[in-house]
N, C-alpha and C positions, 0 to 999 in steps of 0.2 A: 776442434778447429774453431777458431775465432773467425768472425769476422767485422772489420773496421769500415766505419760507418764513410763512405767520400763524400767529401765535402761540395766537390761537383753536383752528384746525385741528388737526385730526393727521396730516393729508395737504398736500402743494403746493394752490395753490390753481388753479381753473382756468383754462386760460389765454382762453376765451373771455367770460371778464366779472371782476368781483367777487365771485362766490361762491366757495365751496370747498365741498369735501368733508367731509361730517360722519359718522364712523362711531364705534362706540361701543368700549369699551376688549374689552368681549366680541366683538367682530365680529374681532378682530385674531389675525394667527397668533399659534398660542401653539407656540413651539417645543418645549419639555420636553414637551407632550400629541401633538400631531404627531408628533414624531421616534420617544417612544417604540416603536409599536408596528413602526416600519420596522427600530429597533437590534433589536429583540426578534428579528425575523425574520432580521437578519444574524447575530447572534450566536446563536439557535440553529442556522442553518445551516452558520458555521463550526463549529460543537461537533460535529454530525452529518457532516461530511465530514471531520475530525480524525479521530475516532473511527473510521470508516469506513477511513481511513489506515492509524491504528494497526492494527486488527483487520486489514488486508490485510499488513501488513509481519507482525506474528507468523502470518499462514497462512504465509507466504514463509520465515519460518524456519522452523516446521514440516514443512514441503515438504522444505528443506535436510535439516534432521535425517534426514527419510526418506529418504532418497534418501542420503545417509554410512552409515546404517544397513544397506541394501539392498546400496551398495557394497561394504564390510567384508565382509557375510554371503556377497557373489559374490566376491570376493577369495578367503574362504576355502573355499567349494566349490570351485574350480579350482585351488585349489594343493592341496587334499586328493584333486580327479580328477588332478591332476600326481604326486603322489606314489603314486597306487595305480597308473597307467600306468608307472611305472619302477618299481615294487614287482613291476606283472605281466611288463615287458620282464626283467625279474631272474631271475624263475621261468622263462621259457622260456628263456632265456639257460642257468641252469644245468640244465633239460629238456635242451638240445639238448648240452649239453655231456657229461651221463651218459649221452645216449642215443651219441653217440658216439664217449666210452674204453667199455661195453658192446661196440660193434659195432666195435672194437679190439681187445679181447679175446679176444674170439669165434672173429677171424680171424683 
């Protein structure tokens, strides 16, 4: 069964007789008023989860930087306790070594 579009209507017509459907031009979607307040809602949710992105990617640098920072600064505590442990092995080294041309001497 076909059915032919009338040219009165603004809908098919129905298929159980000769009438059709009559709605008025305000009864009809209006898509530019509908859609907008759904884009509204997508596009500020993508702004908000962008944003939210970004501000987690520079904590994450952040975090990097301190953490190079902290590195470096334990870098250089341990090679400054490195050099006082072979500054102090030095001194007892030449302790032990005057204390025994002394006890050389002596005898």
């Amino acid at each position: 069964m076909t059915q032919k579009y009338n040219k009165n209507c603004h809908l098919l017509p129905l298929t159980a007789g000769d009438g059709c459907t009559v709605s008025l031009m305000t009864q009809l979607f209006d898509f530019d008023m509908e859609v907008k307040p759904v884009l509204e809602v997508l596009v500020g949710k993508t702004l908000e989860q962008s944003l939210l992105e970004v501000l987690e990617e520079e904590e994450l640098a952040d975090l990097r930087q301190q953490q190079r920072m902290y590195e470096e600064l334990r870098n250089a505590e341990l090679a400054e306790q490195q050099r006082l442990e072979e500054q102090d092995r030095r001194l007892v080294q030449a302790k032990v070594t005057v204390f025994f041309s002394a006890e050389t001497c002596i005898s």
